[in-house]
C-alpha positions in Angstrom: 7.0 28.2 -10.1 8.5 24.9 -9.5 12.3 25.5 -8.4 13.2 21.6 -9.9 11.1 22.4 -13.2 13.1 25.7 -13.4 16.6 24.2 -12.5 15.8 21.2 -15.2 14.9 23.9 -18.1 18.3 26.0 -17.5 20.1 23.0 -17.2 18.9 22.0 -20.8 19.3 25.1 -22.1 22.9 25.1 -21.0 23.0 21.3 -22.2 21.7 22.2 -25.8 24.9 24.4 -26.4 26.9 21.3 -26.5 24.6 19.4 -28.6 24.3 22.4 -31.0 23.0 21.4 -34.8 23.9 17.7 -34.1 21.9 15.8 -37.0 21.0 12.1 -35.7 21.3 13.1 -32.1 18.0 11.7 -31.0 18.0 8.6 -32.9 21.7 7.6 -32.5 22.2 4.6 -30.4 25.8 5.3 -29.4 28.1 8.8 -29.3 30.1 7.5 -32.3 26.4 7.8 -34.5 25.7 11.5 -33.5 26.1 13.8 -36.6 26.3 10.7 -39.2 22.9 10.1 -40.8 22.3 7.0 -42.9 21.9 6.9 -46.7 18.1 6.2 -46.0 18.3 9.4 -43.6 20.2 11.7 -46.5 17.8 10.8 -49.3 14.8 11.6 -46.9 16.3 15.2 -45.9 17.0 16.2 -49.5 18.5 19.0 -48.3 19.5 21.1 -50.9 19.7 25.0 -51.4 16.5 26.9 -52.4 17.6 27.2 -56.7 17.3 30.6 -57.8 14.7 31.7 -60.5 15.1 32.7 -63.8 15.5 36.4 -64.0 15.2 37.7 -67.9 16.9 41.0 -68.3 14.2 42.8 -69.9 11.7 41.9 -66.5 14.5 44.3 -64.4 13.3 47.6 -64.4 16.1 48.8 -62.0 19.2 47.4 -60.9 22.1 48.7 -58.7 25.2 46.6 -57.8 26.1 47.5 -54.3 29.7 46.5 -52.3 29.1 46.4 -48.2 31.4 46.0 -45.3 30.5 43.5 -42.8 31.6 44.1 -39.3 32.4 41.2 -37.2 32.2 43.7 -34.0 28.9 43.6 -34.4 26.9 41.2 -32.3 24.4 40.7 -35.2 27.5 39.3 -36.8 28.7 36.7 -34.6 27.3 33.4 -36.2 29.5 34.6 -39.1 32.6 34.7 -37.2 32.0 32.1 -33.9 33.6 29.6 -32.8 37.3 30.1 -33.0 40.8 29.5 -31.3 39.8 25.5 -31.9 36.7 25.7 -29.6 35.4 22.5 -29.1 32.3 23.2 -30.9 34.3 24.2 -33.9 33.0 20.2 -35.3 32.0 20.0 -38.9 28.9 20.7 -38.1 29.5 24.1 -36.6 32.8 26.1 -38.1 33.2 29.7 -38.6 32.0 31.0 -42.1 36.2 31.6 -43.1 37.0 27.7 -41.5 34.0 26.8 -44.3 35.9 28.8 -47.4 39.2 27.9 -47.1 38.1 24.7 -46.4 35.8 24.1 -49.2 38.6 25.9 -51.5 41.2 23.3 -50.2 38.9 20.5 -51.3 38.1 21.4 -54.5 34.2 22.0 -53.9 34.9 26.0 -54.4 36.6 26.7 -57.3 35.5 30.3 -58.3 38.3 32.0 -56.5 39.3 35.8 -58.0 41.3 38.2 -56.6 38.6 41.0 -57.6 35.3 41.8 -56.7 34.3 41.9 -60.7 35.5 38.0 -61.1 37.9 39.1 -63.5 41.5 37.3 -62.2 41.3 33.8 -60.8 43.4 32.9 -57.9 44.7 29.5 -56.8 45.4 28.0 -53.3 48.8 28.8 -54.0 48.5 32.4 -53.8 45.9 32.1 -51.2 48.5 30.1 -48.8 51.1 32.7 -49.6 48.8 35.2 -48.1 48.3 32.8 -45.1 51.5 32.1 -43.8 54.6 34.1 -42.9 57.9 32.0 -41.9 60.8 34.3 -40.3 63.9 33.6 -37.7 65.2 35.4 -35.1 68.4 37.0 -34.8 69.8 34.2 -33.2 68.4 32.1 -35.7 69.9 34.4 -38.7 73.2 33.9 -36.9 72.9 30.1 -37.2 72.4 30.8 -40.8 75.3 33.1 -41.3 77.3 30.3 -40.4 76.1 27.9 -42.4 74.5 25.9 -39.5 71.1 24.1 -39.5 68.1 26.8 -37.5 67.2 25.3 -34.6 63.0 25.2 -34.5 62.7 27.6 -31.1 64.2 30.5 -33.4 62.0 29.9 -36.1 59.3 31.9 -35.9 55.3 31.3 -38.1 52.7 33.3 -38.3 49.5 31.5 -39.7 45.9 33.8 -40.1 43.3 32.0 -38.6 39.4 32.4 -38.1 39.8 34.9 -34.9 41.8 37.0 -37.4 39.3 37.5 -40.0 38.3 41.3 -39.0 35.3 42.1 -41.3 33.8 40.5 -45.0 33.3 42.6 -47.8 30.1 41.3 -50.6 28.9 42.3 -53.6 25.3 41.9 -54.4 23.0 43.3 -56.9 19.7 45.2 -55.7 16.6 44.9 -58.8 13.7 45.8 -59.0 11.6 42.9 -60.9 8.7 44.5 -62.8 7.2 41.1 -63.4 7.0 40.2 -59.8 6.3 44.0 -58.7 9.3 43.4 -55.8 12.9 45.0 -55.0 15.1 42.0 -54.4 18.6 41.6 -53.6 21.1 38.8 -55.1 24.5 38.6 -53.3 27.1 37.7 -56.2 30.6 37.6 -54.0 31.9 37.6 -50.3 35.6 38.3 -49.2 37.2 37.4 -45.9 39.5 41.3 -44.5 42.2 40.1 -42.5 45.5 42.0 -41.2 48.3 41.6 -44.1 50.7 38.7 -42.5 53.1 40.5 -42.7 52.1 43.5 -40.6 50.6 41.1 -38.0 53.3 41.8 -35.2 53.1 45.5 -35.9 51.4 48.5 -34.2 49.7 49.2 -37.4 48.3 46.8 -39.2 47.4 46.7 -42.8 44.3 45.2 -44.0 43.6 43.1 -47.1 41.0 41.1 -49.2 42.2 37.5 -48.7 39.7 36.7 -51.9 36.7 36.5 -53.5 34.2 33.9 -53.5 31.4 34.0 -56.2 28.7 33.1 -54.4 26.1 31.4 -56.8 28.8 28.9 -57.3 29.6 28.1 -53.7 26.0 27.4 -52.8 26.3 24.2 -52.0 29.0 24.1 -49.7 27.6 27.0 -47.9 24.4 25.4 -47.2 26.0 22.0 -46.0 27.7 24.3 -43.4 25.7 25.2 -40.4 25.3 28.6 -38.1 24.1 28.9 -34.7 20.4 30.0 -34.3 20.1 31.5 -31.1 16.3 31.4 -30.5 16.0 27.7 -31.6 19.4 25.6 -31.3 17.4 22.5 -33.3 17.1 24.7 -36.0 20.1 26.4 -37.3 20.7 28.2 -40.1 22.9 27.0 -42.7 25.4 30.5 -43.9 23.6 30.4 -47.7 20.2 30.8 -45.7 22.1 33.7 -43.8 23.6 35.3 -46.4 20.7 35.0 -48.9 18.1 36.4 -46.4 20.7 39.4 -44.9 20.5 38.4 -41.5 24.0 40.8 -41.5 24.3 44.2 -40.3 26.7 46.2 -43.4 27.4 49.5 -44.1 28.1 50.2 -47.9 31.1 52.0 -48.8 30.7 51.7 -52.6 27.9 51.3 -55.3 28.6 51.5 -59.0 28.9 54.5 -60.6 29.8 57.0 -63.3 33.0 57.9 -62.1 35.0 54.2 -62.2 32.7 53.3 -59.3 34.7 54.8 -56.8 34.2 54.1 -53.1 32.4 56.7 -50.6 35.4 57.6 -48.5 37.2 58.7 -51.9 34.3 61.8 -52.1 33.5 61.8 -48.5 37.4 62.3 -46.8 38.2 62.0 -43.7 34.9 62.3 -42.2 33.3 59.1 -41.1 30.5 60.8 -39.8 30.0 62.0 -43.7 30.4 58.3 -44.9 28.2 57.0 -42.8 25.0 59.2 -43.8 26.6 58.9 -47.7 25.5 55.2 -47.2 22.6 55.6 -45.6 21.9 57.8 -48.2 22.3 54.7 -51.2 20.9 52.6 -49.2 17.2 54.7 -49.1 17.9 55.7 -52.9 17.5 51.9 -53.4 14.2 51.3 -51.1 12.7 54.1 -51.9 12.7 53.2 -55.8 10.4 50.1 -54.9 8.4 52.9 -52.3 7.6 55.6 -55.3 6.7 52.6 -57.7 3.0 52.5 -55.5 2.2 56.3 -55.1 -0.7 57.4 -56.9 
């Protein structure tokens, strides 16, 4: 092989991780143009989210809704949770699937905010930033307030969750089998950023909690303006609806609806991961096998 020809492709490769899911970057004529398209360019694109069909309820022969857990340890995982700590690809192009929420919640564009995985209590960016943020003072700082004197800022102390801190994402979805079609499909309905309670953060132990749920058919849009990194073909990312939509996610479920208040696996399956794990393994080829058995003869 040609050492030049080599050294030019790996230093493109390495190159295209800076120019990641840049739109215009080949026709733009200065720096300042790279990621702004033209009106003529966005009418051209018409880039908007694949609409879901019409689904009557008699064509559904089976249906089971199904809650999963989302690792973000998992490497599978990453596009969901990459870049963070203000990396300098974090650009509006490229953020971090939680940068994307709270961001889209902060502007308006997401609106169907609950505090429950069954949409049943909205909440409001005022009970979202409580969850957020965490101001304290030191001792010395509690001293100055004893005394009726202003806190200097070095002995206030604020502790803000950020994208690195998001540990997991729980979703909802609803697996049916359409008799019309003769298919098992799979329609997410909510996701939910788990990050450490704010006020445990600087603890040994922390606590966990569901920052909020998202209902997913109405954040659509925003999720497919928002970009993810495809690792086998940088020009062609993914945008997180496309992710979501088509599971490119490893989960493991830890509840599915049922008779007894739906109740979550490790409720009947104590202290035993090892249990839990093959108890969702176990829904998980209840479900495929249904669409299986529906072709044997």
């Amino acid at each position: 092989m040609n050492w030049r020809k080599l050294i030019l492709v790996v230093a493109l490769g390495l190159g295209s991780t800076y120019t990641f899911a840049q739109s215009n970057l080949l026709n733009a004529k200065t720096p300042d143009q790279i990621g702004e398209k033209t009106e003529a360019e966005l009418i051209a694109d018409n880039d908007k989210p694949l609409p879901y069909g019409y689904v009557m309820d008699r064509d559904i022969l089976m249906g089971k809704r199904v809650w999963e857990y989302i690792d973000l340890d998992e490497r599978v995982n990453f596009p969901l949770y990459f870049p963070v700590e203000g990396d300098v690809m974090s650009t509006k192009e490229r953020q971090p699937l939680y940068n994307v929420l709270i961001n889209g919640i902060k502007d308006g564009r997401i609106t169907e905010v609950y505090s429950d995985s069954y949409f049943q209590d909205k909440k409001t960016l005022s009970d979202i930033e409580s969850s957020l943020v965490l101001i304290d003072t030191s001792d010395v700082g509690r001293e100055y307030y004893n005394a009726g004197e202003a806190i200097p800022e070095e002995y206030i102390t604020k502790t803000l969750i950020e994208a690195y801190h998001v540990d997991a994402y729980k979703t909802v979805g609803y697996w049916y089998f359409d008799k019309r079609q003769g298919e098992l499909k799979y329609r997410m309905l909510g996701i939910c950023p788990v990050v450490p309670d704010v006020y445990t953060m600087n603890s040994e132990e922390k606590d966990y909690i569901e920052l909020f749920w998202v209902y997913f058919p109405a954040s659509r849009d925003v999720l497919h303006e928002a970009k993810s990194f495809n690792n086998k073909n940088s020009a062609m990312p993914f945008s997180f609806d496309h992710l979501l939509n088509s599971r490119r996610f490893t989960s493991v479920i830890y509840l599915e609806e049922n008779v007894y208040g739906d109740r979550k696996i490790k409720d009947y399956m104590k202290e035993n991961a090892q249990m839990q794990l093959l108890e969702s393994e176990r829904v998980k080829d209840k479900i495929r096998d249904f669409e299986q058995d529906m072709w044997n003869y």
